[in-house]
C-alpha positions in Angstrom: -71.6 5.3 -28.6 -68.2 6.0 -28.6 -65.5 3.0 -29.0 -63.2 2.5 -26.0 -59.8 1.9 -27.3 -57.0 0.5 -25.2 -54.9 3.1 -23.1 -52.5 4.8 -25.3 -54.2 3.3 -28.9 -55.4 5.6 -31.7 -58.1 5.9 -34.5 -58.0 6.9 -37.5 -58.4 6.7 -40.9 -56.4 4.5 -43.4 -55.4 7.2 -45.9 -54.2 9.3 -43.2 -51.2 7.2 -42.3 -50.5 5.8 -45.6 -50.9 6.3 -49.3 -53.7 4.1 -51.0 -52.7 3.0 -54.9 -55.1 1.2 -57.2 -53.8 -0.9 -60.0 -54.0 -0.7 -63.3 -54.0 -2.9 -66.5 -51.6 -2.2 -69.3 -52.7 -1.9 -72.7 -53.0 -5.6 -73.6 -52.6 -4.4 -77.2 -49.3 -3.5 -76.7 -47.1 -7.1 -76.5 -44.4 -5.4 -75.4 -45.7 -4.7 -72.0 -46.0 -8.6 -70.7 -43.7 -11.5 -70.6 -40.4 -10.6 -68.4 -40.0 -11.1 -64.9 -42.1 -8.0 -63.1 -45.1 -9.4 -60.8 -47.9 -8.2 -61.7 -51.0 -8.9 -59.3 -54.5 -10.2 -60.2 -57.2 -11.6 -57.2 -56.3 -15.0 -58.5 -52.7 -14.6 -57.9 -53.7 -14.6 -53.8 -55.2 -18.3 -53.6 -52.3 -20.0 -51.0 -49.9 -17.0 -50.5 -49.9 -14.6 -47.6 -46.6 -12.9 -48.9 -46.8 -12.5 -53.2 -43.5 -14.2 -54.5 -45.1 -15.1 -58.1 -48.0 -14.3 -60.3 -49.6 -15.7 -63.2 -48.7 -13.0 -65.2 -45.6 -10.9 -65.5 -44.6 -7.3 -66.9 -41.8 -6.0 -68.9 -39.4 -2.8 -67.6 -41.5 -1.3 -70.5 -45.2 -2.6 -68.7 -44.3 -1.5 -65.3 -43.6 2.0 -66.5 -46.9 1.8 -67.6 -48.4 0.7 -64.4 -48.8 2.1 -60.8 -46.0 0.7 -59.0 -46.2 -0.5 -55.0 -42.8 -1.0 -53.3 -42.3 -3.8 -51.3 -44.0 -4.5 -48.0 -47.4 -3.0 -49.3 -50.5 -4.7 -47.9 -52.8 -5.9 -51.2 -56.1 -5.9 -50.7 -59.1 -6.9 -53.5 -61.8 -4.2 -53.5 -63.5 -5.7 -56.6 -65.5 -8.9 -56.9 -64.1 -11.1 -53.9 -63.9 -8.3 -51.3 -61.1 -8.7 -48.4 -58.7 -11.0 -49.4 -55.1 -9.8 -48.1 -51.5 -10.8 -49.3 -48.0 -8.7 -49.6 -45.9 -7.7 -51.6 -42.5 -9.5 -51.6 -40.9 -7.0 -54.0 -41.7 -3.9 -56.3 -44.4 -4.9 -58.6 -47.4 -3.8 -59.8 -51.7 -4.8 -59.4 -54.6 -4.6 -61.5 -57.4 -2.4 -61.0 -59.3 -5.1 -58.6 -56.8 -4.2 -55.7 -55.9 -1.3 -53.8 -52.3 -1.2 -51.7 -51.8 0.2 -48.5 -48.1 1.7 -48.8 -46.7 3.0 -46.0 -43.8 5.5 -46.7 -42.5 6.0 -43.6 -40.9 3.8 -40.5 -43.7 5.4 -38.1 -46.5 2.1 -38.8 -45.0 -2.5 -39.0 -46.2 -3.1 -42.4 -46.7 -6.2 -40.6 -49.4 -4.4 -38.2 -51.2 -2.9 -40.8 -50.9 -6.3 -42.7 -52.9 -8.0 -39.6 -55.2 -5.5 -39.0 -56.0 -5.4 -42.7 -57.6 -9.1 -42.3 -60.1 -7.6 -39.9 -61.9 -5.7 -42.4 -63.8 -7.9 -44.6 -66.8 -7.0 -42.9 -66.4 -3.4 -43.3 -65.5 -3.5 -47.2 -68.9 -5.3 -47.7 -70.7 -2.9 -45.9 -69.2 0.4 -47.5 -69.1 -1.3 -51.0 -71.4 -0.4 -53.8 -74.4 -1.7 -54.5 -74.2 -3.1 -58.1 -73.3 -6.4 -60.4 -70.2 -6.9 -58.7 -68.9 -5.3 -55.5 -66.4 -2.7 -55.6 -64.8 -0.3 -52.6 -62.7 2.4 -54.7 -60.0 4.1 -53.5 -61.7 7.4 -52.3 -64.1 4.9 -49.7 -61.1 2.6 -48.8 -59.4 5.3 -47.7 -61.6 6.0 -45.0 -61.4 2.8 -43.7 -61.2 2.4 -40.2 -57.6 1.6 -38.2 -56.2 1.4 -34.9 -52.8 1.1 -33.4 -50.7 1.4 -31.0 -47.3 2.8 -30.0 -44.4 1.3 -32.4 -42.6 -0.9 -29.8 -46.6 -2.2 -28.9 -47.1 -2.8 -32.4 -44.0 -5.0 -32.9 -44.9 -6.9 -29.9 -48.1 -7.7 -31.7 -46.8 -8.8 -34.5 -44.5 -11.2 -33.0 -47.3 -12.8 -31.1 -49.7 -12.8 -34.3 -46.7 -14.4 -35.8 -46.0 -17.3 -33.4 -49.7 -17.8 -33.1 -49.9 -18.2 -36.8 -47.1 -19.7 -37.2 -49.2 -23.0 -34.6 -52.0 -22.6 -35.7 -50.5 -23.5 -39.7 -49.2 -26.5 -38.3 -51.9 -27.9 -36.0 -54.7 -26.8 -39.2 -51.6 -29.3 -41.5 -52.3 -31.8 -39.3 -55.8 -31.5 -38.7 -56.0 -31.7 -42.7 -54.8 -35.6 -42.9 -57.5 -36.9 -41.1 -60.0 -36.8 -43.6 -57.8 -38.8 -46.0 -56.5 -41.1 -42.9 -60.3 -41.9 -42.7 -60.7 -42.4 -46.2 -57.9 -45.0 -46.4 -59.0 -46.7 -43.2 -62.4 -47.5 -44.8 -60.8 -48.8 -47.8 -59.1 -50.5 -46.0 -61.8 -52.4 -43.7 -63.8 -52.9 -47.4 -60.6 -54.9 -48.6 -60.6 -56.7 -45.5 -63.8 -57.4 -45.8 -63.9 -59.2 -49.1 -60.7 -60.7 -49.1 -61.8 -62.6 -45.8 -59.4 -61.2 -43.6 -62.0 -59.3 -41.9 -63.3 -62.2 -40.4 -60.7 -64.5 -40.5 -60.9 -65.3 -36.7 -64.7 -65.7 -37.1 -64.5 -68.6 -39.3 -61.8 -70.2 -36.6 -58.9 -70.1 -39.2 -60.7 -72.1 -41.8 -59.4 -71.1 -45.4 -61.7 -69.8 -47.8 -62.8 -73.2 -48.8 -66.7 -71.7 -48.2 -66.2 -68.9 -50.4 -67.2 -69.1 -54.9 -66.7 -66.5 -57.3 -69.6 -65.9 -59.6 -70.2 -63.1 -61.6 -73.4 -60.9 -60.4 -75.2 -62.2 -63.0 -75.4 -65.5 -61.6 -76.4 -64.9 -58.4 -78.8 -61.6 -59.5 -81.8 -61.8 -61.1 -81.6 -58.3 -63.2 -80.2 -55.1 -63.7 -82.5 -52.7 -64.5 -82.7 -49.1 -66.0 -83.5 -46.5 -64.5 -86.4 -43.5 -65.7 -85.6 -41.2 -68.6 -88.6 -39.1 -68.1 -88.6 -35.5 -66.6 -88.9 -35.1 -63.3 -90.3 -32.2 -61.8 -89.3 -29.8 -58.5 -92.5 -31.0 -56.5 -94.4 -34.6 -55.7 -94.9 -36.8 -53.4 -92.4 -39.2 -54.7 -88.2 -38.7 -55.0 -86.1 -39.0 -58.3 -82.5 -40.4 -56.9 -80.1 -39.4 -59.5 -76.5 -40.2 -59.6 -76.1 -37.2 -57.6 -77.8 -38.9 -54.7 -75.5 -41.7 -54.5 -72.6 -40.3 -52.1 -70.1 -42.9 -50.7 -72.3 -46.2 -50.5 -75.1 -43.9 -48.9 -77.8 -41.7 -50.2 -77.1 -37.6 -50.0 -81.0 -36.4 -50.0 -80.5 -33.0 -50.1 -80.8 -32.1 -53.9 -83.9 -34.1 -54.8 -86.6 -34.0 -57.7 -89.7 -35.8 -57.6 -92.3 -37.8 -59.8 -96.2 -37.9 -60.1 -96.3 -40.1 -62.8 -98.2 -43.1 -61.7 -97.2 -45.3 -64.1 -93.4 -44.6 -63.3 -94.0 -44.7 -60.2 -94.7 -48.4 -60.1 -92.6 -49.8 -62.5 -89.9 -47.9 -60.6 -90.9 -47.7 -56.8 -87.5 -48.9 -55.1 -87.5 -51.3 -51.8 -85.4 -51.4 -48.9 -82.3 -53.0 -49.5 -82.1 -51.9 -53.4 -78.6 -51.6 -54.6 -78.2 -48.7 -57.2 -75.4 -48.7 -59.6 -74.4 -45.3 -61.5 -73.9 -46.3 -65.3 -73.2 -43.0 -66.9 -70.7 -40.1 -65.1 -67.3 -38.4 -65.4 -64.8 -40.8 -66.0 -63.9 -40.9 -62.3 -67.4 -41.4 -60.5 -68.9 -43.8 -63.2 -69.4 -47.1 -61.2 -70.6 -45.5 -57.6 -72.5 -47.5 -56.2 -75.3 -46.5 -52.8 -77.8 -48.7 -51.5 -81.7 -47.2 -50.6 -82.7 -48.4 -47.3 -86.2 -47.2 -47.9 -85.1 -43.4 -46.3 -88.4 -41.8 -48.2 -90.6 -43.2 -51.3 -88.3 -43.4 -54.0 -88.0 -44.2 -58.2 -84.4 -43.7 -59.9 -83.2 -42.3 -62.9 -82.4 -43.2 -66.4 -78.4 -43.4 -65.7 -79.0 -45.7 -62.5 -79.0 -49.1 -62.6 -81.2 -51.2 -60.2 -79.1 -54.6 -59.5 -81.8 -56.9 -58.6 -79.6 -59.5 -56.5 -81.3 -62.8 -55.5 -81.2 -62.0 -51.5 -81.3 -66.2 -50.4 -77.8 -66.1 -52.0 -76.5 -62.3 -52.1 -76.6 -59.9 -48.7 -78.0 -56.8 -50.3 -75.4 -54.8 -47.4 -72.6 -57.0 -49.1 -72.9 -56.3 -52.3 -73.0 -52.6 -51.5 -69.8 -52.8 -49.9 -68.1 -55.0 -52.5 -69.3 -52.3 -55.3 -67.5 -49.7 -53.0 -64.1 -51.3 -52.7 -61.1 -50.3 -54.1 -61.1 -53.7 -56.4 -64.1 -52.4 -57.7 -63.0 -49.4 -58.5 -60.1 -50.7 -60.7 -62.4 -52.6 -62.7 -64.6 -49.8 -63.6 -61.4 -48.0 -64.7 -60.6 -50.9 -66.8 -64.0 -51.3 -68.2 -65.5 -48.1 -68.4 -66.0 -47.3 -72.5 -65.2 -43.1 -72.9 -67.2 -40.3 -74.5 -66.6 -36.9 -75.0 -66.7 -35.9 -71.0 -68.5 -39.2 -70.1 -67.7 -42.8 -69.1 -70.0 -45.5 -69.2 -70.4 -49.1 -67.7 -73.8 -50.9 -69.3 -75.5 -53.7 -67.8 -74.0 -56.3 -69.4 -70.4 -55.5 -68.4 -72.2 -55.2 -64.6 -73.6 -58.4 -65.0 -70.6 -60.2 -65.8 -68.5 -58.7 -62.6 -66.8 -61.4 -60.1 -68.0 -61.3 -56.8 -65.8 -62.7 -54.0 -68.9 -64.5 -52.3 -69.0 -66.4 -48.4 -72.0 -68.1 -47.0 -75.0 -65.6 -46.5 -74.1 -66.0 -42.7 -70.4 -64.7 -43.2 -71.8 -61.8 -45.3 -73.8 -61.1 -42.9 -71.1 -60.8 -39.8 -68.7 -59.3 -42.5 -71.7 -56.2 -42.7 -72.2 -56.5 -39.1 -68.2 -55.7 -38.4 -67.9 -52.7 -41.7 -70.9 -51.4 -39.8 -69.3 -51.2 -36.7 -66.2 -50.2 -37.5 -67.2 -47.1 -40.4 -69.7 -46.4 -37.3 -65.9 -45.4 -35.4 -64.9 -43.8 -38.3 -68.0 -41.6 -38.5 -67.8 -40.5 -34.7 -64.1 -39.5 -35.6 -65.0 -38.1 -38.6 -67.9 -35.7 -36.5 -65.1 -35.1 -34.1 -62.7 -34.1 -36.6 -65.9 -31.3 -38.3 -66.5 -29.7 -34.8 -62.4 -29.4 -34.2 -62.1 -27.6 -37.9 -64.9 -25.3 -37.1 -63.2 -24.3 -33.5 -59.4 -24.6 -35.3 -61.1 -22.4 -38.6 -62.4 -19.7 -36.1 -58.7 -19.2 -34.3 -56.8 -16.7 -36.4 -60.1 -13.7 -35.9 -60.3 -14.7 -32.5 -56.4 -14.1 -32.2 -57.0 -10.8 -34.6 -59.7 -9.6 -32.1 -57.6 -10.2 -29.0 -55.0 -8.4 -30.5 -56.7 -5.1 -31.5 -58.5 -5.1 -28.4 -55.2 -4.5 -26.6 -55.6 -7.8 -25.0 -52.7 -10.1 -26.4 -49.4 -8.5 -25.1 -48.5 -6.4 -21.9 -48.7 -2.4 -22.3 -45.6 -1.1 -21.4 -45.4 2.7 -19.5 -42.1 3.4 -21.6 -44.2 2.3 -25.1 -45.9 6.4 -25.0 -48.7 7.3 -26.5 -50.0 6.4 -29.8 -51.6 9.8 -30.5 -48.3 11.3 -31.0 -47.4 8.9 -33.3 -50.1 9.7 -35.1 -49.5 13.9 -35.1 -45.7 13.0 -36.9 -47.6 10.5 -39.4 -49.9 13.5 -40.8 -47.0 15.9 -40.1 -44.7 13.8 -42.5 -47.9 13.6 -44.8 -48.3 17.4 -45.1 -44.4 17.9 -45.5 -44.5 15.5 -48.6 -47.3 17.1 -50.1 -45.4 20.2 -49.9 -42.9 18.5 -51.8 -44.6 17.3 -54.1 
C-alpha cells in the first residue's frame, strides 16, 4: 500500500539529497595523530549531547588529514553496536568507523530537519541491519534510508516548533527528575522524625523523652544469627533471600534462588516480622537492612544476618525503620572494616548498636504514622512512574506529528516539495561532473 504523504511532501532516499561519510580510525601506531584539539567522534562521545562540542578523544592537524572529515552541521548517526543514536556536529571534525554522517552540501534541506527526522529511524536501522555479533547498517544500506520533507520555508517552520517543543519538554522532564530525590529526602526525613521523637511529639501530649532508654541491640535482642553458606539452587519450593533481596527496608523478590535442603531449611526457615541485616557488601550498601513479613517460605543467606530482637521489648517494624535511618547509616560508615571491593559489619559490632527506644506502645504508633505517611509517598511516587512514561513518550509523539504534516500550517506560497527535490539531484549530478 502506498504511503500517503502530506500535500506538497516528498520521498526519497537519504543518499539522494546528501552525501553519507563513514568514519575512520587513524593508525593508533602513529602518536602523532592524537592529542591536539580536533574532535574526533566515538558512540560514547553521544551520552548527554544533542549538538558534539567535545569528545573523549582528540586529533592532531596531522590525524585529521588522516581521517574522513564532516563539516559542521552534519547529522551523526551510530550504525554499529547501539544503532540510532543522533547528535551534531558543532564544528569540522571527524568520526570513527561506528558512525555514518549525513552531510548536506547544499542550502536546499535545515540540517536541523534532517537532524529531527533522523531520530525517527531507529526502528528502521534495526530492521535493515545485519544479522551478526554486533549490529551494523553500512553506508551502502544507510543510504537507502527512507526520508521525507517538505518545502524549505515548511521545513523551517518545523524546526522551530520541534524546537520550542523540545525546548518544554527539557524543562518539565528537569523537573519531573527531582521528585524521586524530593521523595527520598522526605522519607529520611519522617525516619529521623521518627526516632528522635519528634514524630510523635503531640502523641505523647508534650512529655519529654523521659520514657525513652538507649540500649544497644544486644540488650534488648536475643541473637544475631548467620545466615546459609550453602549453594542454592534455581528451583525448590523454598526461597534464598540474599542481600540482593533486601531493597529499601522491603524485600525485592524478583531475582530469587531456592533451597531443598531439609536440614537448612529448618535451622533457617524465617518468620514474619524477622529483621535481616546485610553484613557483607560494597562499601556503600553494607548495613541495609529489610524486614520479611512472611511474603513466601523463606531461609537467608550466608552474608545476612537474622537479628533475633526480643518482641515484648523491641517492635520488629521499629527496628526496621531505625536500621534504615540516616543515623544508621553514618554508623555503618564509621564501623564498617574494608576489603579489597568489600565492607563488612560482623555481629558483634551489630550487637553493640544504640537504639533510641520508647515504650512498645510509642513504637508502635511511631510505625503506625511512617506507615502512613511512606504509604503518601508511594502513591506520589506511582504517580510520578505513570507521568515519566507519558513525559518519556512526548518527543516521538511530537516527531510523528511533525512528519505527518500535522504540527504547523501548510502554506499555498511554500510550493511543492518535488521540485525541491529535482534541483537536489540536479546539484548532485553537476558535482559529480565535477568531480
Amino acid at each position: 500500500m502506498e504511503k500517503v504523504l502530506p500535500k506538497g511532501w516528498v520521498e526519497t532516499e537519504l543518499g539522494s539529497v546528501s552525501e553519507i561519510v563513514t568514519g575512520n580510525t587513524p593508525s593508533k601506531s602513529v602518536t602523532e595523530y592524537y592529542g591536539d584539539d580536533i574532535l574526533w567522534v566515538k558512540p560514547g562521545d553521544f551520552h548527554g549531547q544533542k549538538i558534539i562540542f567535545k569528545t573523549e578523544e582528540k586529533l592532531s592537524e596531522l590525524g585529521f588529514q588522516k581521517s574522513r572529515k564532516v563539516p559542521a552541521g552534519s547529522i551523526l548517526v551510530t550504525c554499529i553496536g547501539n544503532l540510532g543514536n543522533i547528535s551534531m556536529a558543532s564544528e569540522d571534525l571527524a568520526t570513527n568507523q561506528q558512525i555514518n554522517s549525513i552531510v548536506i552540501p547544499h542550502d536546499k534541506l535545515s540540517r536541523k530537519y534532517i537532524y529531527y527526522y533522523s531520530l525517527t529511524l531507529k526502528k528502521w536501522l534495526i530492521d535493515n541491519s545485519t544479522s551478526t555479533t554486533i549490529s551494523m547498517v553500512n553506508k551502502s544500506v544507510f543510504e537507502k534510508a527512507p526520508v521525507v520533507f517538505p518545502p524549505l520555508a515548511e521545513q523551517e517552520r518545523i524546526v522551530t516548533k520541534l524546537d520550542k517543543l523540545f525546548a518544554q519538554h527539557e524543562k518539565i522532564k528537569a523537573a519531573l527528575d527531582r521528585i524521586p530525590q524530593l521523595l527520598k529526602d522526605f522519607r529520611q526525613q519522617v525516619l529521623t522524625q521518627a526516632v528522635t521523637g519528634k514524630l510523635t511529639e503531640e502523641w505523647r501530649e508534650g512529655k519529654d523523652l523521659e520514657e525513652w532508654t538507649t540500649p544497644m541491640l544486644k540488650d534488648v535482642c536475643f541473637g544475631f544469627k548467620y545466615g546459609s553458606s550453602s549453594k542454592s539452587d534455581d528451583e525448590g519450593n523454598v526461597a534464598v533471600l540474599r542481600m540482593g533481596n533486601l531493597q529499601n527496608g522491603k524485600l525485592d523478590l524478583s531475582d530469587l534462588k531456592y533451597s531443598n535442603n531439609m536440614a537448612e531449611i529448618q535451622k533457617y526457615f524465617l518468620e514474619s516480622g524477622d529483621v535481616l541485616f546485610n553484613r557483607t557488601n560494597s562499601p556503600e550498601l553494607v548495613g541495609k537492612t529489610s524486614i520479611y513479613k512472611g511474603e513466601i517460605p523463606a531461609i537467608y543467606a550466608g552474608y545476612l544476618i537474622k537479628i533475633e530482637n526480643d518482641r515484648t521489648i523491641l517492635d520488629s517494624d521499629y527496628l526496621n525503620f531505625y536500621m534504615n535511618t540516616p543515623q544508621v547509616r553514618t554508623w555503618c560508615n564509621e564501623v564498617k572494616s574494608d576489603g579489597v571491593s568489600q565492607s563488612n559489619i560482623n555481629a558483634k559490632k551489630l550487637a553493640d548498636l544504640e537504639i533510641p527506644l520508647p515504650t512498645l506502645r510509642e513504637q508502635q504508633e511511631i510505625v503506625r504514622r511512617v506507615e502512613s505517611l511512606f504509604a503518601k509517598a508511594d502513591a506520589i511516587e506511582a504517580h510520578y512512574q505513570a507521568l515519566k512514561e507519558k513525559i518519556d513518550s512526548l518527543p516521538q509523539a511530537f516527531l510523528h506529528k511533525a512528519f505527518k504534516g500535522e504540527l504547523v500550517p501548510q502554506l499555498p506560497t511554500d510550493g511543492d516539495a518535488k521540485d525541491l527535490l529535482a534541483e537536489i539531484i540536479a546539484l548532485k549530478n553537476e558535482s559529480k561532473k565535477r568531480k
